[in-house]
C-alpha positions as CSV (number, residue, x, y, z in Angstrom):
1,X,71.6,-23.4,145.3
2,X,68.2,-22.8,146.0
3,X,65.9,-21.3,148.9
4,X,62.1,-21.6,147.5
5,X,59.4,-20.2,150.2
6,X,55.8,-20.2,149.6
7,X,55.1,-16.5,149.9
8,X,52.6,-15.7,152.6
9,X,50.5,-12.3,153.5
10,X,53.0,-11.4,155.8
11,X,55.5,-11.0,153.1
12,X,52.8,-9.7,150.7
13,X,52.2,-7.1,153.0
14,X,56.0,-6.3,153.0
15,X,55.5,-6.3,149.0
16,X,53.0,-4.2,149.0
17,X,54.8,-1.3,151.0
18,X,57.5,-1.7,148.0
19,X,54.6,-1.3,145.9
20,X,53.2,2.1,147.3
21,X,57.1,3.2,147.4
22,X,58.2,2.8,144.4
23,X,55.6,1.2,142.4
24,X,58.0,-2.0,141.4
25,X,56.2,-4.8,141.2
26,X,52.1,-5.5,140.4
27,X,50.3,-5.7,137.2
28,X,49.3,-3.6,132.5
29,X,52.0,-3.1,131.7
30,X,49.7,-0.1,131.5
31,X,50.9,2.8,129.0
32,X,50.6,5.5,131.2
33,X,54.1,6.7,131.4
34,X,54.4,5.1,134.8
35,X,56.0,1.9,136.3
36,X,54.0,-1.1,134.3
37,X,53.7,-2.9,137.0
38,X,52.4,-1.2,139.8
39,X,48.9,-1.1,140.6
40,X,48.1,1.8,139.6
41,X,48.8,1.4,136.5
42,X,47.4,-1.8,136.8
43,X,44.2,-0.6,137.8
44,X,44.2,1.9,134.7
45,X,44.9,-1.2,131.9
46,X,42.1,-3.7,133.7
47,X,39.4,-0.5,133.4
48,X,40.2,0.9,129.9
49,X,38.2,-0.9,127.0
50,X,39.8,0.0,123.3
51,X,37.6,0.9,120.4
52,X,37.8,-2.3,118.3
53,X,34.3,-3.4,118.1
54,X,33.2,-5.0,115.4
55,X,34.6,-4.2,111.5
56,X,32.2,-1.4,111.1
57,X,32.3,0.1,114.5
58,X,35.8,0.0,114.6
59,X,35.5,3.1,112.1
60,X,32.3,5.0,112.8
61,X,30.9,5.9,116.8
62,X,28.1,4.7,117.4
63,X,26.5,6.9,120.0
64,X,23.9,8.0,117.5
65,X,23.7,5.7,114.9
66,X,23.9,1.8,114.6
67,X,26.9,0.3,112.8
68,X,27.0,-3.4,113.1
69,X,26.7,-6.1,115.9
70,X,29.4,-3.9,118.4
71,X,27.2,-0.5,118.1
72,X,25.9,-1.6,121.7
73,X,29.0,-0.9,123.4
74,X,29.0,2.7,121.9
75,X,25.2,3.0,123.0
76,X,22.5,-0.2,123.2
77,X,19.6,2.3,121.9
78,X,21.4,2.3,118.5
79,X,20.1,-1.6,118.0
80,X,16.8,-0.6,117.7
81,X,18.0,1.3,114.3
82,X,19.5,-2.8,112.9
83,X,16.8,-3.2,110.0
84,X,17.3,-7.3,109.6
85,X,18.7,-10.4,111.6
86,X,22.0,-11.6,111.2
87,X,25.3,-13.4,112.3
88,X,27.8,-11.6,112.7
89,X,31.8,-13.7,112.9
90,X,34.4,-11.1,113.6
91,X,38.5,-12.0,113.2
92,X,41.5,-9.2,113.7
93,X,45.1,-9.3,113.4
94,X,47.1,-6.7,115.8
95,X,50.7,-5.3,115.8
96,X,52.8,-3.3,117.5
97,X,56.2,-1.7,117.1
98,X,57.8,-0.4,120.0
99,X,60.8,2.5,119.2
100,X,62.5,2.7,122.6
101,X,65.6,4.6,124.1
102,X,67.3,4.1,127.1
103,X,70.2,5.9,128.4
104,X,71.2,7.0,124.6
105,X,70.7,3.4,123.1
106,X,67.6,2.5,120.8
107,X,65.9,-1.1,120.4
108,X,63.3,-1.8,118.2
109,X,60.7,-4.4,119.0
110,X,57.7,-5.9,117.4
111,X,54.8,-7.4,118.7
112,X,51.9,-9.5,116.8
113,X,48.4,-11.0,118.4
114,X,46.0,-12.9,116.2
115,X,41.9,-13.6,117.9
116,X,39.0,-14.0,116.8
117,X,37.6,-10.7,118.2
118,X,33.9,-11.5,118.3
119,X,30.7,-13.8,117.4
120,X,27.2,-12.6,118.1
121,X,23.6,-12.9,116.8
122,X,21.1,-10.1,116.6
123,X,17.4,-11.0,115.9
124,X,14.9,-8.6,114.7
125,X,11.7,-9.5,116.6
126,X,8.5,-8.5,114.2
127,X,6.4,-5.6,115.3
128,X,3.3,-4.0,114.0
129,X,4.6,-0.8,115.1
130,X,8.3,0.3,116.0
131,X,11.2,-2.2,116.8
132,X,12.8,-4.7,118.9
133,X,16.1,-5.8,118.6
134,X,18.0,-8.3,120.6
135,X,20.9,-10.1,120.5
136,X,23.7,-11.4,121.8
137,X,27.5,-13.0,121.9
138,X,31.3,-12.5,122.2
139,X,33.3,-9.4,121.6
140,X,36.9,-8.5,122.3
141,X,37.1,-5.2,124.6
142,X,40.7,-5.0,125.0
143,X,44.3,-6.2,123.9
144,X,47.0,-6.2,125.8
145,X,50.1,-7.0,123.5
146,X,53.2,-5.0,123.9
147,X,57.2,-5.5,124.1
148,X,59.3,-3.2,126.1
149,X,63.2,-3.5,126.6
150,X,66.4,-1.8,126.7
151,X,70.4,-2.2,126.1
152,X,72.6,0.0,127.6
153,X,75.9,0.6,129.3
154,X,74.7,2.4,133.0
155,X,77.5,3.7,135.4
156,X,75.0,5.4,137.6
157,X,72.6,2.8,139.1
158,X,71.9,-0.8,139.1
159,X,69.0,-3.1,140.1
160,X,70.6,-3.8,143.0
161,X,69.8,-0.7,144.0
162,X,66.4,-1.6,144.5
163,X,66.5,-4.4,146.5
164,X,68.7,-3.1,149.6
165,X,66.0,-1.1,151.1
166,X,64.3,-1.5,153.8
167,X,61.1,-1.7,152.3
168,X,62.2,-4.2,149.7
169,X,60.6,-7.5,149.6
170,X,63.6,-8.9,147.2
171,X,65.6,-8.6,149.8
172,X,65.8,-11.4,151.4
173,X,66.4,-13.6,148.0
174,X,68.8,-10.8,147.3
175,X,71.1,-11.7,150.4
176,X,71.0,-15.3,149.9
177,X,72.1,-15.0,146.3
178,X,75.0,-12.2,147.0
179,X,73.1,-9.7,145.0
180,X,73.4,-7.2,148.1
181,X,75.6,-8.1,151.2
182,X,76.6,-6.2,154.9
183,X,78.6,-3.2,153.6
184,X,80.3,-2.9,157.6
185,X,81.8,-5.3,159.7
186,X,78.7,-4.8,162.4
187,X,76.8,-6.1,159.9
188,X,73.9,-3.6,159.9
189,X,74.3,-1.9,156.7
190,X,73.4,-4.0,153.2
191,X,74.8,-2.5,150.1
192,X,74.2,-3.6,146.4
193,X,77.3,-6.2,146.0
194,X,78.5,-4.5,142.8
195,X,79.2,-1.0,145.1
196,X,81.1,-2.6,147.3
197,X,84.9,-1.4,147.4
198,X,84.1,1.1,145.0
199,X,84.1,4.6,147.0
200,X,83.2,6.9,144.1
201,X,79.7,5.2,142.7
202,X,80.4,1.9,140.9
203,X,82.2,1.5,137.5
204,X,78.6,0.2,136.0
205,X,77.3,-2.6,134.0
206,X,75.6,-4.0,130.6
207,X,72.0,-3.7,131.8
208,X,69.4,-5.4,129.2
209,X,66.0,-5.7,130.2
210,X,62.8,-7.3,128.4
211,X,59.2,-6.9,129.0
212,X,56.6,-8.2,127.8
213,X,52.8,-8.0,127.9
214,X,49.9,-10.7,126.8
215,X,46.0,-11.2,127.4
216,X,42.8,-10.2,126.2
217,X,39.6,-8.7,127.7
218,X,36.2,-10.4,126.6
219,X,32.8,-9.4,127.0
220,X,29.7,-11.9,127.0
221,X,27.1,-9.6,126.6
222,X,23.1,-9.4,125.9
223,X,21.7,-6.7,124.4
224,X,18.2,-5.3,124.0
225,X,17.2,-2.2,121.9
226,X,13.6,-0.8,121.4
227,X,11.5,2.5,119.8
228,X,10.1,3.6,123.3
229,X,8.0,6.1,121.2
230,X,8.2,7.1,117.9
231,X,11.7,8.5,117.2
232,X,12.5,7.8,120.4
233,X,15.2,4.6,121.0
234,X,16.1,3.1,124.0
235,X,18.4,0.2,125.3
236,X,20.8,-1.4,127.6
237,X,23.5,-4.1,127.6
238,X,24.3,-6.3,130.2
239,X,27.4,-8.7,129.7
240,X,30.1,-10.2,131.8
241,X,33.6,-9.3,130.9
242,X,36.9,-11.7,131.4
243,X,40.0,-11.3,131.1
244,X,43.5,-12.9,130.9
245,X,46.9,-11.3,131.8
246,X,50.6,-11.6,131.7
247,X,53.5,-9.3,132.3
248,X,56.8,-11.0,132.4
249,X,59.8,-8.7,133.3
250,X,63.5,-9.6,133.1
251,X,66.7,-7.0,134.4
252,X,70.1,-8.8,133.1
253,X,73.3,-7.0,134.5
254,X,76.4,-8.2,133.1
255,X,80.1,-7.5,133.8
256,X,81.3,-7.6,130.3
257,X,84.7,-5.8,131.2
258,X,85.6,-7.7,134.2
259,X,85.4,-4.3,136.3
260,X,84.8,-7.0,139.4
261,X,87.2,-9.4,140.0
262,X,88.0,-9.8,143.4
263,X,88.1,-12.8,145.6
264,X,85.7,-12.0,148.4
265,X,82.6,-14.0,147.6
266,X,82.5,-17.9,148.5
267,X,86.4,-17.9,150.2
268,X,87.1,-21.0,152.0
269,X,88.1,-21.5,155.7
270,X,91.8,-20.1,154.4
271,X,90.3,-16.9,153.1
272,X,90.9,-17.6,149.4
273,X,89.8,-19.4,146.5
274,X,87.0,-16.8,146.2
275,X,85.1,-15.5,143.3
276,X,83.3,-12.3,142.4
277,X,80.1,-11.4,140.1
278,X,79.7,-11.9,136.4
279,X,75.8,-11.2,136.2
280,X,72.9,-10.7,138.1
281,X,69.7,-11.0,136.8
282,X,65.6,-10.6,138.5
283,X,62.7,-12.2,136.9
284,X,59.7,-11.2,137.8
285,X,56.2,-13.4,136.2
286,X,52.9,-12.0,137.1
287,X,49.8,-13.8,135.9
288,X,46.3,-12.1,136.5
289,X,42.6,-13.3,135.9
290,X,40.0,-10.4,135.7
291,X,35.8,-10.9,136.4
292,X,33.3,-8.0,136.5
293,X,30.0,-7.5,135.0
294,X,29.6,-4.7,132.0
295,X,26.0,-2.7,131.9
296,X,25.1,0.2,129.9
297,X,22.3,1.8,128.8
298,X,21.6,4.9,125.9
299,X,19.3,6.4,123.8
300,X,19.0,8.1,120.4
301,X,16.2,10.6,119.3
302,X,15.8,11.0,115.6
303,X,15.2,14.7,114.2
304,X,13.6,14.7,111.1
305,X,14.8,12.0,108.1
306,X,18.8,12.4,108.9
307,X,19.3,13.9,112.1
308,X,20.2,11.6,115.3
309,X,20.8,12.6,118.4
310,X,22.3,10.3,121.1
311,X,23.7,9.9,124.2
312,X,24.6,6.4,126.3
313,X,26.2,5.8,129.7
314,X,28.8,2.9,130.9
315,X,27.7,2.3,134.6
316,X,30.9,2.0,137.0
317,X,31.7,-1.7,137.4
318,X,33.6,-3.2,140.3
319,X,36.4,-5.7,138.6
320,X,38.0,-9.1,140.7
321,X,41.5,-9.4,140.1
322,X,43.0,-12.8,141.2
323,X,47.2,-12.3,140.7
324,X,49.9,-15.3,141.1
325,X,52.9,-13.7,141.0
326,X,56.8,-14.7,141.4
327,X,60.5,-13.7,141.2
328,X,63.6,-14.9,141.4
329,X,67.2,-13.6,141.4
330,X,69.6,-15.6,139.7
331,X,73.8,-14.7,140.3
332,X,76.9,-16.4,138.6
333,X,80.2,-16.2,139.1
334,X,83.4,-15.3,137.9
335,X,85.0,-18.7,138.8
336,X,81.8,-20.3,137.2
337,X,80.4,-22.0,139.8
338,X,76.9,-23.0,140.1
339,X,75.0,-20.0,139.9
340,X,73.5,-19.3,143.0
341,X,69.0,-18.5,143.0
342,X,66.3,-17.6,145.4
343,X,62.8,-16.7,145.0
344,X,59.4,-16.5,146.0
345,X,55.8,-16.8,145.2
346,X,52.1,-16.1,146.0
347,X,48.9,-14.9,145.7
348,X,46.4,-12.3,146.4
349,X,43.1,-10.9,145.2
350,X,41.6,-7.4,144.9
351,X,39.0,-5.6,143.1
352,X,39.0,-2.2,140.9
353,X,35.9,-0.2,140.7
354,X,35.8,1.1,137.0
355,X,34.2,5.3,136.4
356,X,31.2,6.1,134.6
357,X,31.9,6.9,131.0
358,X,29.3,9.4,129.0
359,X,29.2,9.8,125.5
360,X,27.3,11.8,124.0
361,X,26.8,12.0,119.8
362,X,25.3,13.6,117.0
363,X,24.6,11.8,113.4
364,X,23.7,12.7,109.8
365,X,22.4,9.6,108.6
366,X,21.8,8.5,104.9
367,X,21.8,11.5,103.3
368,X,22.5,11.6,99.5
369,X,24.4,7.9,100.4
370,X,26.7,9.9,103.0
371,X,26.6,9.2,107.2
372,X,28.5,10.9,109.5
373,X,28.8,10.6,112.8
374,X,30.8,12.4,115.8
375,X,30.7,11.6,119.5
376,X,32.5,12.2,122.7
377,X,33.3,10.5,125.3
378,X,34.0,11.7,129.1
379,X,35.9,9.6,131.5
380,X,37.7,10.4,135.1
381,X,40.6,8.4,135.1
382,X,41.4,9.7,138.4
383,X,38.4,8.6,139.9
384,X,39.3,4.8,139.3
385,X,39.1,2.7,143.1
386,X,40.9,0.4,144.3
387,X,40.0,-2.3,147.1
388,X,42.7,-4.3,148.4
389,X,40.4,-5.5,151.4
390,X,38.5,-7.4,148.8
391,X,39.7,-11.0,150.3
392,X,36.8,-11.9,153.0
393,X,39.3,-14.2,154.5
394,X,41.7,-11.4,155.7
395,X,42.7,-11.2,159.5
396,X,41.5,-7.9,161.1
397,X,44.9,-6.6,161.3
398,X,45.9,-7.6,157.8
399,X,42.8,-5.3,156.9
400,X,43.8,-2.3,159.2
401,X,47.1,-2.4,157.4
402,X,46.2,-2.8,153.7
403,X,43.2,0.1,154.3
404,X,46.0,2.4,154.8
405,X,48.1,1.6,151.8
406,X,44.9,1.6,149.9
407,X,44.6,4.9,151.1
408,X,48.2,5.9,149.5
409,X,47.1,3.9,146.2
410,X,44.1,5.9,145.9
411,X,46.2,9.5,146.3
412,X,48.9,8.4,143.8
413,X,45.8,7.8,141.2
414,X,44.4,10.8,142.4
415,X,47.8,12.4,141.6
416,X,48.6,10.9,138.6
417,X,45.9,10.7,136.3
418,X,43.3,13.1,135.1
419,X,39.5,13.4,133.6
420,X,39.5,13.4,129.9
421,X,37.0,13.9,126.6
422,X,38.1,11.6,123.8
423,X,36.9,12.8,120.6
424,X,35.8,10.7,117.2
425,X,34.6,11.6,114.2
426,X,33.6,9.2,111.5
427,X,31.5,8.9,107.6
428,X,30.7,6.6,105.2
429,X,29.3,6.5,101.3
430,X,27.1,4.0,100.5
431,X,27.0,3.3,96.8
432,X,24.0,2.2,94.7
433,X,25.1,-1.6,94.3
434,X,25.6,-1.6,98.9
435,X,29.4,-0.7,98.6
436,X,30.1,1.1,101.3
437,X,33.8,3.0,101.8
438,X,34.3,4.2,105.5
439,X,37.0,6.7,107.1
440,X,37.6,7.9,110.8
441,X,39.6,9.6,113.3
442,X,39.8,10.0,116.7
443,X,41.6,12.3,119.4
444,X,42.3,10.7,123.1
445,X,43.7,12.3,124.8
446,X,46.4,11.5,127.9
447,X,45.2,10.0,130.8
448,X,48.3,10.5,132.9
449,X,48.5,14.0,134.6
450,X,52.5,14.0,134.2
451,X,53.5,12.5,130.8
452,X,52.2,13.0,127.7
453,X,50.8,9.7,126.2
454,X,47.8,11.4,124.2
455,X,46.8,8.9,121.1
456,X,46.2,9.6,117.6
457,X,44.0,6.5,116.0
458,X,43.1,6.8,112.5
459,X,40.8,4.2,110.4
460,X,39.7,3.7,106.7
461,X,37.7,0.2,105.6
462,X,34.9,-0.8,102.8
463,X,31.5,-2.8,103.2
464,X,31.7,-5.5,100.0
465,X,28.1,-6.9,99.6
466,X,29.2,-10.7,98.7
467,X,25.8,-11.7,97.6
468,X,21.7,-11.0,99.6
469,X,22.5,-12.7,102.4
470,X,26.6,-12.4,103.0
471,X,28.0,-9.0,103.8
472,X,31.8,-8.7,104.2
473,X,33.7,-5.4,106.5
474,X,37.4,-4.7,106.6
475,X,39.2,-2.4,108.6
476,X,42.5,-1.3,109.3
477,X,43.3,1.0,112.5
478,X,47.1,2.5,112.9
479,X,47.4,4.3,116.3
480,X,50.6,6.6,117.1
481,X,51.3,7.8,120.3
482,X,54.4,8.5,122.3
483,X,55.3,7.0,126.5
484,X,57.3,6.1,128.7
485,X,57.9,3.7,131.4
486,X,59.8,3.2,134.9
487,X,62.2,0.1,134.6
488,X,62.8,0.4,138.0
489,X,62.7,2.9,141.2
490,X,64.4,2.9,144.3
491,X,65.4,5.9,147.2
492,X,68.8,6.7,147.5
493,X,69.6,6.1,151.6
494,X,72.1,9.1,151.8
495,X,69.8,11.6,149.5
496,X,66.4,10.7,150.5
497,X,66.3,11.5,146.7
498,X,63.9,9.1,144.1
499,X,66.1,7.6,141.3
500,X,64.4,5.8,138.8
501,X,65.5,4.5,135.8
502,X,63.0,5.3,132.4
503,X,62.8,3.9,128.9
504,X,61.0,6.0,126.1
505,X,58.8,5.5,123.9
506,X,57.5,5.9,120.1
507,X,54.7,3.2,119.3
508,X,52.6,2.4,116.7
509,X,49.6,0.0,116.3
510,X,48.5,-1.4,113.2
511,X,44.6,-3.6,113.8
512,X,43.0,-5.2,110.7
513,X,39.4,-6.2,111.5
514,X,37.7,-8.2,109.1
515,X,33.9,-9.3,109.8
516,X,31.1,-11.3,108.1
517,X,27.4,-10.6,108.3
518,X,25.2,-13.8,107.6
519,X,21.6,-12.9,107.2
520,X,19.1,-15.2,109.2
């Protein structure tokens, strides 16, 4: 059985109250400690770009020193420092393990993504005095590959849970599907069908759950870096970045021990022949497109023969997000009839408006074969916008109401996230015949207020010189950090109280990066 509507504003409007409640359902899968799917933490994962680069930059900031075709996202002045032309073809190979615990139990789960993370050109353009260096191409800012999930007995709260509010756009596909039904004869109470006839709680389920993340964010960006005055570099970037997204969520509840088996559910006109539930199970699919522009610009001052000096700034950058979203609740039966479904499906389109980041850097550069470079970065997480209003063909009153839960969106950032410094350190030997061997590290800090997701990356690579005119980078990045996330939230009716339900997390990240330089 099946009851498919086409889901309109009106019940996107009723989502979106769930959404400001308790943040179930929008977009990032976003490592923040919080609900991955709520748009907050949504607005967090579209923002953030990841320090991948290019093979060389991946290792060594570039705020005050050039290292390769990326060094423009650290700061554009460092072009201007690029002593020939080249091609540049950049390839990386990401994965992920995911140690997670839920309610006692823990599940490992892996993750791998394979891209071609960039492809650019940068052209020296002769000068009798100075430099000029442009360029331009492809470069991967972001990847969002991760694997969440849990398997566990739970006696104290269920999915259903969730949709019986009031609130609760799931739950109306609940009802139809015996997920939740009138707990009173009156009909004006609805109560999660597997608490029903239980007084004391419920006796509990098998609850697995998977989630899973996928997409990338690209940049096609122009570049432009030039020696102002003597010593004195400057530059900008200017690039459109798109992005691809897709969080899929699935909660599987399973009566294993046949704890329900009455004959209530489907009875015919003689009250009996009924059934009762075996499983219950929400699927939730969200796919999002991303569009906003990208434009920085730096510059570097050089002290003496090895000193640099720089200092760049990422302007804020207002993001489109266009979402298609759906769920579905499927139920079967002990009597194993055809299991009964409902869901529903939509649409809608908003924007994030991205904070400045500064970064500010200091480099000793070519000295005795040795460059080393530190920088730091400052960015206000909890100044990140939202604008649901974004849509210019929104009724008036449909933009009265989503200004005030834009409002609520914009305190719960406010509330959960915080301003941060990120620091990285990096150095390289170059040896007589252009080997070069390469190290780094960097700090970054948590962004989330509450939890304590603060990152730990760590880098090493080499620079093989192939022959005059090939030049080949490898890098390998492992990142540590711990999480956790909100498989689901609800309000108890009697308490007032917020339960939620939260898996966590030890993760680790392994990126190999492996580049080609092709003098032109």
């Amino acid at each position: 059985m099946k009851k498919k509507t086409r889901f309109g504003l009106k019940r996107l409007l009723g989502l979106i109250s769930l959404l400001l409640f308790s943040f179930i359902f929008s977009l990032a899968m976003a490592q923040d400690g919080y609900d991955p799917m709520s748009y907050s933490s949504l607005s967090q994962l579209f923002s953030s770009q990841q320090y991948l680069g290019s093979a060389n930059s991946a290792i060594i900031p570039s705020v005050a020193m050039e290292n390769g075709y990326a060094s423009f996202i650290d700061n554009p002045a460092g072009m201007s420092l690029i002593k020939g032309s080249y091609l540049n073809l950049g390839y990386m190979s990401n994965r992920s393990e995911f140690n997670q615990n839920f309610r006692g139990n823990e599940l490992l789960l892996d993750s791998k993504y394979d891209i071609f993370n960039n492809i650019g050109v940068i052209y020296k353009v002769p000068t009798r005095v100075g430099s000029l260096v442009i360029g331009g191409g492809i470069h991967i800012n972001s990847l969002y590959n991760r694997a969440l999930g849990s398997s566990a007995f739970n006696n104290q709260s269920t999915i259903t849970d969730v949709f019986k509010g009031e609130s609760s756009d799931y739950r109306n596909i609940a009802f139809e599907t015996y997920a939740i039904d009138y707990i009173d004869q009156a009909q004006t109470q609805l109560e999660s069908i597997l608490r029903i006839g239980f007084d004391n709680g419920f006796p509990g389920t098998y609850q697995q759950s998977e989630l899973t993340q996928k997409g990338r964010s690209r940049e096609f960006a122009f570049f432009l870096g030039t020696e102002f005055k003597k010593n004195l570099h400057i530059g900008f970037s200017l690039g459109i970045n798109e992005a691809s997204h897709n969080i899929s969520r699935n909660i599987l509840e399973e009566d294993l021990d046949n704890f329900y088996d009455g004959d209530f559910i489907e009875q015919d006109e003689n009250g009996e022949n009924g059934t009762d539930i075996n499983s219950i199970q929400l699927t939730d699919n969200l796919d999002s497109d991303i569009l906003g522009i990208e434009a920085r610009i730096g510059a570097i001052y050089q002290i003496g023969q090895f000193l640099n000096l720089g200092a760049s700034w990422s302007l804020p950058s207002k993001m489109e997000i266009t979402e298609e979203y759906s769920s579905m609740i499927t139920t079967s039966f002990d009597n194993f009839l055809n299991p009964f479904f409902d869901s529903f499906e939509g649409e809608f389109t908003y924007a994030v408006i991205r904070p400045s980041k500064y970064s500010l850097g200091m480099a000793v550069n070519q000295l005795k074969g040795f460059d080393i470079s530190i920088a730091i970065d400052f960015i206000s997480h909890n100044k990140m916008d939202i604008d649901l209003t974004y849509d210019e063909s929104l009724d008036f009153d449909e933009v009265v109401f989503l200004r005030d839960q834009e409002n609520i969106i914009k305190q719960s950032i406010g509330q959960r996230y915080q301003s941060v410094m990120n620091t990285r350190i990096g150095a390289q030997y170059r040896f007589k015949n252009g080997t070069e061997i390469r190290a780094g590290s960097s700090m970054l800090p948590s962004k989330s207020a509450q939890i304590n997701e603060t990152r730990r990356l760590y880098s090493g690579g080499i620079g093989i010189p192939l022959s005059r005119d090939f030049f080949l980078d490898i890098t390998t990045q492992y990142i540590q950090w711990n999480d956790r996330s909100i498989l689901y939230e609800y309000q108890d009716v009697l308490s007032s109280v917020s339960i939620q339900e939260s898996i966590s997390e030890r993760n680790n990240l392994i990126n190999v990066l492996i580049g080609i330089k092709i003098k032109i």
